[in-house]
C-alpha positions as CSV (number, residue, x, y, z in Angstrom):
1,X,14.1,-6.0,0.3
2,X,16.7,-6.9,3.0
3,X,18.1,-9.5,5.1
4,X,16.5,-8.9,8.6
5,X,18.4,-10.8,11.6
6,X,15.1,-13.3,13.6
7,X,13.0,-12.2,10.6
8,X,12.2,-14.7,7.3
9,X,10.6,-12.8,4.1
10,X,7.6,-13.9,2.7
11,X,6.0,-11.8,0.4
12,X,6.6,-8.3,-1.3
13,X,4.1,-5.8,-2.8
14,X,4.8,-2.9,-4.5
15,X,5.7,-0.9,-1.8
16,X,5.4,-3.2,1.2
17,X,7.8,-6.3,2.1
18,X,6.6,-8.8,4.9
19,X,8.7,-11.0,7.3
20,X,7.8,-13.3,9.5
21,X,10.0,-14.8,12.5
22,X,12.4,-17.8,12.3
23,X,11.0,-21.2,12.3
24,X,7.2,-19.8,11.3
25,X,6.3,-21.5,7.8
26,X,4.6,-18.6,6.9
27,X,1.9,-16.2,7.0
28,X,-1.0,-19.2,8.1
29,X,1.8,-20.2,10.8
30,X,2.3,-17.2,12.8
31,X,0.4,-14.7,14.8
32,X,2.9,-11.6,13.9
33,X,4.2,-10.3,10.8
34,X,6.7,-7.4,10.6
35,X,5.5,-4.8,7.6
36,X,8.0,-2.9,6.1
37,X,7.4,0.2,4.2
38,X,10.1,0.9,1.4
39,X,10.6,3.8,-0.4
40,X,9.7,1.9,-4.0
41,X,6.7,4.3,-5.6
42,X,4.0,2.6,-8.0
43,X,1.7,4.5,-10.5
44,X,-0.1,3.0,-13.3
45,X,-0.2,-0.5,-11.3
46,X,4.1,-0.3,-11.7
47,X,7.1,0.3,-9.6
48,X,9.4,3.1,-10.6
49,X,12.6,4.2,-10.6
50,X,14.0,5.5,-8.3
51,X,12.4,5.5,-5.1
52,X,11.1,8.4,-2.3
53,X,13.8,9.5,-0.3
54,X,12.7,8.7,3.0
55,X,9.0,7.9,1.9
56,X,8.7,4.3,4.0
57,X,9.2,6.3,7.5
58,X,6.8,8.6,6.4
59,X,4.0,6.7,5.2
60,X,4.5,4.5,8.4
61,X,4.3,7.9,10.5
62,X,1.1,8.8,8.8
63,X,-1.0,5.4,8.8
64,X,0.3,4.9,12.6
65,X,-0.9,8.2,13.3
66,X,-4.5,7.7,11.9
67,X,-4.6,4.1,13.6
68,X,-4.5,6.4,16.7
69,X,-6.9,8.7,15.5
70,X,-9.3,6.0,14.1
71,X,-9.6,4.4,17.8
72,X,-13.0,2.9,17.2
73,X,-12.0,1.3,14.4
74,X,-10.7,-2.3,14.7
75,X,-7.0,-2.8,13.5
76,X,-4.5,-5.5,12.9
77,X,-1.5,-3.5,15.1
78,X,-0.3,-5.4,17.9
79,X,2.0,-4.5,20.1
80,X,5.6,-3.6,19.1
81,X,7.2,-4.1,21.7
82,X,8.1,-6.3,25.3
83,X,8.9,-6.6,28.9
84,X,11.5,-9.0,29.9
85,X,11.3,-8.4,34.0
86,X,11.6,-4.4,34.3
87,X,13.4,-4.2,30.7
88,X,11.5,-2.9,27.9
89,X,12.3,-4.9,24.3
90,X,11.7,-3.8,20.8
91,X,10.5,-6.5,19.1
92,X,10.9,-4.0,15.8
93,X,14.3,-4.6,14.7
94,X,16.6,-1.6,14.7
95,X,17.5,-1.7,11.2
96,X,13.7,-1.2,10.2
97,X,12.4,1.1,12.6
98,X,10.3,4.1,11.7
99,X,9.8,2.4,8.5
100,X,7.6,-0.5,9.9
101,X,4.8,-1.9,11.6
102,X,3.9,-5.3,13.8
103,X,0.8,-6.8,12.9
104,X,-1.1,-9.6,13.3
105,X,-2.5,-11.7,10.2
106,X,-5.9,-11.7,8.9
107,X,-8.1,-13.0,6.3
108,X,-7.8,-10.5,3.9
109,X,-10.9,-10.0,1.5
110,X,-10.0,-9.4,-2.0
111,X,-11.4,-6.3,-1.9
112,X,-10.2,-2.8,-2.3
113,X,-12.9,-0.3,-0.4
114,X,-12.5,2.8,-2.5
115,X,-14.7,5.9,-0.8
116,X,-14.9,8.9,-3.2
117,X,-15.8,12.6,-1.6
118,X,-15.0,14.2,-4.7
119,X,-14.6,13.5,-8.6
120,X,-11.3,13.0,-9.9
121,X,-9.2,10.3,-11.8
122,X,-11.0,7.7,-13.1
123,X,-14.2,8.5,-11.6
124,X,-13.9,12.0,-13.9
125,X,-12.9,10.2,-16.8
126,X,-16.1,7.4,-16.4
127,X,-18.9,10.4,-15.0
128,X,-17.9,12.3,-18.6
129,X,-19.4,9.2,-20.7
130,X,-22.0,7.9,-18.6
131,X,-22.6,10.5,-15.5
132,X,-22.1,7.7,-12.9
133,X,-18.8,6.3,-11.4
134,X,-18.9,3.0,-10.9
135,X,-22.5,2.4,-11.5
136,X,-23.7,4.9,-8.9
137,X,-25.4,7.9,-10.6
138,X,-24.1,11.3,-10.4
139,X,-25.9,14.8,-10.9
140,X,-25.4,16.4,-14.2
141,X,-23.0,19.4,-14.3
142,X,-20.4,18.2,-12.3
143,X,-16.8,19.3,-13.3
144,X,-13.5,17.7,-12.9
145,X,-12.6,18.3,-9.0
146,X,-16.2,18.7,-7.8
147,X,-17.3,17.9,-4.2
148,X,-19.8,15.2,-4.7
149,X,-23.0,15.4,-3.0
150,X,-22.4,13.0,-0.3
151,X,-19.2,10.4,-0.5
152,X,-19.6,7.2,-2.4
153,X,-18.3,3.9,-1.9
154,X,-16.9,2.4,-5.1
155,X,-15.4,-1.2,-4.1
156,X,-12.1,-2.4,-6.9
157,X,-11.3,-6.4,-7.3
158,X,-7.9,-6.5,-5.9
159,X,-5.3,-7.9,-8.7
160,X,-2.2,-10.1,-7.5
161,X,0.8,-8.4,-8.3
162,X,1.6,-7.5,-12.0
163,X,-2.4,-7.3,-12.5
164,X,-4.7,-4.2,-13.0
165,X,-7.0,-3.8,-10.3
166,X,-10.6,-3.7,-11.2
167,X,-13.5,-1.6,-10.4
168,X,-16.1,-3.9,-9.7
169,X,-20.3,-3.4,-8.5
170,X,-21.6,-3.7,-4.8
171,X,-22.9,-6.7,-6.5
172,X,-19.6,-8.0,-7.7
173,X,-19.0,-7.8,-4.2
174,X,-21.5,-9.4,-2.5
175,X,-20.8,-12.5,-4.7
176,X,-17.1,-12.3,-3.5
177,X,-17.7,-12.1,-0.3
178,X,-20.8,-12.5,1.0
179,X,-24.0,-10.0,1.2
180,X,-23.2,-9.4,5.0
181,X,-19.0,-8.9,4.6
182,X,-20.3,-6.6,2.0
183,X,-22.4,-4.7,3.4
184,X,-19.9,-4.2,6.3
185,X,-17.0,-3.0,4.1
186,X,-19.0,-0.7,2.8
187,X,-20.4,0.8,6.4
188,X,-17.3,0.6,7.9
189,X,-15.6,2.1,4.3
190,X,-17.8,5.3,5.2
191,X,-17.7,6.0,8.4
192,X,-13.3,6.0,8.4
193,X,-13.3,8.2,5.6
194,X,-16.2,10.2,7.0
195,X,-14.0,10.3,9.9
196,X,-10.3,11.0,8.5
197,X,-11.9,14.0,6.3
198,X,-13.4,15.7,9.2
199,X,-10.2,15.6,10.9
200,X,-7.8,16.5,7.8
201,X,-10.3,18.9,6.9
202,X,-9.7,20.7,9.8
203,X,-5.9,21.0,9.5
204,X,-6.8,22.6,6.3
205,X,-6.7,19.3,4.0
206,X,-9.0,17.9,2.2
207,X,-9.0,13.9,1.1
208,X,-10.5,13.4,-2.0
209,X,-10.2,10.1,-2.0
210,X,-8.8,7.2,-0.6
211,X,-9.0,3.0,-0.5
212,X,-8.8,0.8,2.6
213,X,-8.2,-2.7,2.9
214,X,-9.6,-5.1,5.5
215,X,-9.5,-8.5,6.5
216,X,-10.9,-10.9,9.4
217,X,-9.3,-11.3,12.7
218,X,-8.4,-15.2,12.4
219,X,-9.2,-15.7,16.1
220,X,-12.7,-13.3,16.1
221,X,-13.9,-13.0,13.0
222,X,-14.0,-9.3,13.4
223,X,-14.0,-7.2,10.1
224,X,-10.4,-5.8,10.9
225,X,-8.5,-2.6,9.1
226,X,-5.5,-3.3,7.7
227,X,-2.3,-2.6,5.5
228,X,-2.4,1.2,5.0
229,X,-4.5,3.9,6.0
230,X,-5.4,7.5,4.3
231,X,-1.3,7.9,2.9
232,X,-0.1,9.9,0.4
233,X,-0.1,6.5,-1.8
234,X,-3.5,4.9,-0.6
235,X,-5.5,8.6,-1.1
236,X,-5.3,11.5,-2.8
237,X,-4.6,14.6,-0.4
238,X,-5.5,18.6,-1.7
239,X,-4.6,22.0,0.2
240,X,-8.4,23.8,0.9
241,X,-7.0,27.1,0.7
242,X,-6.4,26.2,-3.0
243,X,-9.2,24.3,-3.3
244,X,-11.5,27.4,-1.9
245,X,-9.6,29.8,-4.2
246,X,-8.6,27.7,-7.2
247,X,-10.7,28.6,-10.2
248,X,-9.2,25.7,-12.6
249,X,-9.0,21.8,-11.6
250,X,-5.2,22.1,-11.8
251,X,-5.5,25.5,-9.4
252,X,-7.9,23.8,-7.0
253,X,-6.2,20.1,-6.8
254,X,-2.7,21.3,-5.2
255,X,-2.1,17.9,-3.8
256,X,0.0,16.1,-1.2
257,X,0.3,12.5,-2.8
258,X,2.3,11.3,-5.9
259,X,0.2,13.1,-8.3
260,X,3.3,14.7,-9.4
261,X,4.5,11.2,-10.0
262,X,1.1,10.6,-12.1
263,X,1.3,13.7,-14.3
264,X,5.0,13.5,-15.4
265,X,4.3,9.8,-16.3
266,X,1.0,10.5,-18.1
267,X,2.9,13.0,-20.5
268,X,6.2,11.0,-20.6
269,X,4.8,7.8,-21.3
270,X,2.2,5.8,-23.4
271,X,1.8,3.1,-21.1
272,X,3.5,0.8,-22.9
273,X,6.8,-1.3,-22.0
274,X,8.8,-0.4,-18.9
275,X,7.9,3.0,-17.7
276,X,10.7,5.6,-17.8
277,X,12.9,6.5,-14.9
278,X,11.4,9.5,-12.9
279,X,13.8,13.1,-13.1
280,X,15.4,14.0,-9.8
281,X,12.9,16.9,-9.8
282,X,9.8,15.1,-9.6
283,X,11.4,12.8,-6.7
284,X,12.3,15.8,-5.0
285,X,8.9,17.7,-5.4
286,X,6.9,14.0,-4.4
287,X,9.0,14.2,-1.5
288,X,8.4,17.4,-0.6
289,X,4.7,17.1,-0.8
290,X,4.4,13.8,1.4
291,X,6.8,15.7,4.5
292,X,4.6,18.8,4.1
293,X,1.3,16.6,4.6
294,X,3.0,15.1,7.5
295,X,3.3,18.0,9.2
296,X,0.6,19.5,8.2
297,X,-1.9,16.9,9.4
298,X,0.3,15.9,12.8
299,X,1.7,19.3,13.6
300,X,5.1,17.2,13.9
C-alpha cells in the first residue's frame, strides 16, 4: 500500500488496495474508486512472502482484457480517463498505472460464484468421500482432473479478511440473498465461464475453474461483474496440449496460476502459524507461468 497524490485509502484485501478521491468519506460517498492490483500473493486464505514480480500489471492486463471480451456482460469499469477542452487527462495516477483499474461502487453480494468445468482441489478432495461437490452429484469413476459432464456452479460464503471462505448450498444462497439474486448469479456465473472457456480454449487453454464476484449497480440495480475476472489468482489455468497428452493428473494439470505456489506450501507447511517464506524459485517459476498465460491468451 502507498501514498497516492488526490487519492485517500480505504480498504485493502489480500491482493487488492482501494482509494478513493480527496474529500469523499468513503466507499458509500463516492461514485469512483481506484483498484490497485499489488504484487502480494495469498494461498491457503494468507498473504506470502515475498510478492510476484510484476504480478499487479499483469493480472490488471488480463481481467481488462476479458472485461473487453466479456462485452455482454455488465461491469463496474468506468472510464479512466478525461477531456479538458481538446486535452485528454488520465484520471489513473501515473504512479499506478498498468497496475490499476477505475470503477464505480456497487453493492457487493457476499457471495463468491465458483463455476467448476473440471474436478480439482477441493472439489476432488469432497467427490472422493461423498461423489458430489458441493452437494451437486457427480458420476461415479471420475478421477482427479476429469472434465465434468457439464460445468457446475458451486457458490462460497465470502469471509472478511483473516476468515476462511465457505462453500455454502444454492440454498445457503438464496437465504443470503434472495431466490431471484440467486438465481441470477448463478445464470450469469455460467454463461461468463461458458464464455471465457470457449475463448481460452481456443488459444489452447483450458480453465478449470474460476470464481467471480458481483455486486448491484447503486443507481440500476443491475447485477454488475466486479473485482477480478478469469486471473491467474481467481481461476485455475492448464495447457491442453498437456491435458490431451498427460496420462497422470500432475502430467495433464500443467497450469498457469499459483499452483506452484500451492504445492510448495502444501509440502513445506502444516498449516499452522505463519506460513514460510516462498524460495526465489517458486517466485520465479509463478511468474513465469502468469507472463506465459498472458501471452498466450492475448497474443501480446
Amino acid at each position: 500500500m502507498s501514498e497516492i497524490p488526490g487519492w485517500v485509502h480505504v480498504y485493502s484485501g489480500k491482493v487488492r488496495d482501494l482509494y478513493v478521491p480527496e474529500g469523499a468519506e468513503g466507499l458509500a460517498d463516492t461514485d469512483s474508486v481506484l483498484v490497485v492490483a499489488s504484487d502480494r500473493v495469498s494461498a491457503f486464505d494468507h498473504v506470502l512472502q515475498p510478492g510476484i514480480p510484476d504480478k499487479g500489471e499483469l493480472l490488471t492486463t488480463l481481467s481488462l482484457w476479458w472485461f473487453d471480451q466479456l462485452d455482454d456482460v455488465p461491469n463496474h469499469l468506468v472510464p479512466d480517463h478525461t477531456l479538458v477542452g481538446e486535452r485528454v487527462v488520465e484520471r489513473i495516477p501515473a504512479a499506478v498505472s498498468g497496475r490499476s483499474m477505475l470503477v464505480k461502487p456497487l453493492d457487493m453480494f457476499p457471495v463468491e460464484c465458483v463455476v467448476r468445468g473440471y474436478l480439482t482441489g477441493s472439489g476432488w478432495t469432497e467427490y472422493q468421500r461423498s461423489r458430489s461437490v458441493c452437494g451437486i452429484p457427480l458420476p461415479d469413476g471420475l478421477r482427479n482432473g476429469d472434465r465434468l459432464p457439464e460445468p457446475i456452479y458451486t457458490p462460497a460464503w465470502k469471509a472478511p479478511l483473516g476468515q476462511h471462505d465457505e462453500n455454502i448450498s444454492f440454498e445457503r444462497t438464496v437465504e443470503l440473498v434472495g431466490a431471484d439474486v440467486a438465481e441470477e448469479l448463478r445464470r450469469r456465473s455460467l454463461h461468463v465461464y461458458a464464455r471465457g472457456a470457449a475463448i481460452a480454449e481456443a488459444r489452447g487453454v483450458i480453465i478449470a475453474d474460476t470464481k467471480f464476484e458481483f455486486g448491484a449497480d447503486r443507481t440500476t440495480g443491475v447485477i454488475t461483474l466486479a473485482d477480478e475476472v478469469l486471473t491467474s489468482d481467481s481461476s485455475r489455468y492448464w495447457d491442453a496440449a498437456a491435458y490431451a497428452a498427460g496420462t497422470t493428473p500432475e502430467e495433464r494439470m500443467a497450469s498457469f496460476d499459483k499452483q506452484i505456489v500451492r504445492d510448495w506450501l502444501a509440502a513445506n507447511w502444516d498449516k499452522t502459524g505463519e506460513p514460510p517464506a516462498l524460495p526465489q524459485d517458486v517466485v520465479e517459476r509463478t511468474a513465469a507461468r502468469y507472463r506465459e498465460l498472458l501471452e498466450r491468451l492475448t497474443g501480446e
